[in-house]
C-alpha positions, 0 to 999 in steps of 0.5 A: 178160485180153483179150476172146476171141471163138470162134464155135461150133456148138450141137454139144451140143445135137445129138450125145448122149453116150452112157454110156461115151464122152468127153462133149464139153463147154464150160466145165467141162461146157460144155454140161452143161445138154445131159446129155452124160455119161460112164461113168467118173468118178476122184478128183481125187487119183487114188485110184480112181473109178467106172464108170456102166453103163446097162442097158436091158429091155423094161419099164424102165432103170436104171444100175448105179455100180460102184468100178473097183477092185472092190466093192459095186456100186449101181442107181439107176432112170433114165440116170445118168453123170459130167458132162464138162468138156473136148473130151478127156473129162475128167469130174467128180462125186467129191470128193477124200476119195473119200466123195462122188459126184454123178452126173447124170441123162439127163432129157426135153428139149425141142424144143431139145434141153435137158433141161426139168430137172436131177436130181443123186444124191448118193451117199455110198461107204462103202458106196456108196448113195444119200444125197439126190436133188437136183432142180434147174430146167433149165440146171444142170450138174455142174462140181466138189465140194470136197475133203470132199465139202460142197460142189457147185459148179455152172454155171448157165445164165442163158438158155434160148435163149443158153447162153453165159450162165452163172454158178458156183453152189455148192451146201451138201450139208450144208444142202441149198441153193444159196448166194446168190452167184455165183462170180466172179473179182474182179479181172477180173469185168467182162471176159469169157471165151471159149473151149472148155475142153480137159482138167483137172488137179487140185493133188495135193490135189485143191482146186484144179481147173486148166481149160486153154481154147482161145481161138481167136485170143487163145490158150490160158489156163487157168481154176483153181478152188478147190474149198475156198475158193469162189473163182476164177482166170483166169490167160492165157497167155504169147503163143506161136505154138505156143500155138494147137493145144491140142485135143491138149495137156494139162496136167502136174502136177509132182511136189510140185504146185508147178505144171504144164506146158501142154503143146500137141498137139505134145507141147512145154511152151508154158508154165509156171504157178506153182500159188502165185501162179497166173501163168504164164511161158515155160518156160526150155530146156523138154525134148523131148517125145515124144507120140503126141497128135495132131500140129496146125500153128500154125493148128490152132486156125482148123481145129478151128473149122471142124471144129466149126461144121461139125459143128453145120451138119449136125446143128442149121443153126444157129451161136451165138456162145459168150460167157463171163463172165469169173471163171465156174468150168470145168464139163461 
């Protein structure tokens, strides 16, 4: 893959994502060091989920988790929530059997906006309560668990002063430790990866975890991580000019999850990839689509930028170039 260069404002560092809306994020939860956090998390699978609510009184705050499809609820002391990993909202944080949910704490930050460290709760959900407190140095965040529920892989931030700098950790919810070495992708270990994560998707088994990234001039690709082996995938697009306005599109998973559909902002299939051998082709008399996904030109991409950096002018002066190594997991 091409090296893929987007400049971005420290947007995260800035606007707070409040309990309850999408959290914006890069790279799986991009800026998930930043605490951005999202009141509802959903199984991998589609077998349910959960809703954080904050609750705030005079002499303390706390946060009620509740199952959306009803039952016993839990408070934790503290702001908790589900890490984001993409620009239209996708979170992550229950494991695909649904018996384990990690949530994220909103702790201090610094004078740059970072919290000073990272706290994770570990909740087991039948019947739903509090298994283990993990507390973690500053710059962890929550990308994905595996389909049981062993294991928690995370990103971690390599620089306090250059958050593009990261590598996928996982961490033994069994042994209670992070494993030794990084996450990368072998093949392509000494490129590196650029872009702004979008949306996720997960295989029907929830294993694997599909990231679609828009990579500015370089195009779209999609980052896939496999949940239960500890490895990962970067897998580029086919060149495309419709390719570029993807902060509308999604990702759609076939029904026997044989492999999915990029679909851009425009609601047209740009390409197909296959789930086994993780390459992705050009979709052959691909079907027309109505969406009401917002609608973008062919250089929607340059004006998403503009957006962006605009954004982060006005909340923080300051631009910083977002690079990625390449073979890290997606995350919040």
């Amino acid at each position: 893959m091409r090296g893929r260069s987007v400049v971005l404002g420290m947007v995260g560092a800035c606007l707070t994502i409040g309990l309850g809306a999408p959290a914006a994020g890069a790279d799986g939860g991009g800026v998930s060091q930043l605490s951005n956090l999202a009141g509802t998390v959903e199984s991998p699978t589609g077998g349910g989920g959960y809703r954080a609510d904050a609750l705030f009184h005079a002499t303390h705050k706390h946060t009620i988790v509740s199952p959306l499809q009803g039952g016993r609820s839990l408070s934790l002391p503290g702001i908790w929530g589900a890490q984001g990993v993409g620009y239209r909202g996708s979170t992550t944080g229950l494991s695909a059997d649904g018996r384990t949910l990690v949530l994220h704490k909103r702790t201090p930050t610094d004078r740059f906006g970072a919290p000073k460290h990272t706290v994770l709760a570990v909740l087991s959900t039948g019947p739903l309560h509090l298994t283990r407190t993990i507390r973690l140095p500053s710059g962890f965040g929550v990308d994905a668990l595996s389909p049981d529920g062993s294991r928690l892989f995370l990103i971690q931030y390599l620089s306090e002063r250059d958050p593009t700098r990261y590598a996928v950790r996982a961490y033994d919810l069994q042994s209670g430790g992070l494993e030794p070495k990084p996450i990368v992708d072998p093949s392509e270990h000494e490129g590196e990866m650029r872009g702004i994560p979008i949306t996720r998707t997960y295989s029907p088994d929830g294993r694997w975890a599909y990231t679609l990234y828009d990579g500015g001039e370089d195009g779209p690709f999609v980052h896939a991580l496999d949940t239960g082996r500890g490895r990962a995938r970067c897998i580029d697009l086919p060149p495309s000019q419709k390719t570029s306005g993807v902060y509308g599109g999604d990702l759609e998973m076939s029904a026997g999850g044989g492999s999915f559909d990029v679909v851009d902002g425009h609601g047209a299939t740009v390409a197909v990839v296959n789930t086994a051998t993780l390459e992705a082709s050009r979709p052959v008399n691909p079907p027309v689509r109505t969406t009401d996904a917002p609608s973008s030109s062919d250089g929607s991409s340059l004006g998403w930028w503009l957006v962006v950096a605009g954004a982060s002018v006005l909340a923080a002066g300051t631009l910083t170039l977002l690079r990625r190594r390449r073979g890290a997991a997606p995350a919040a």
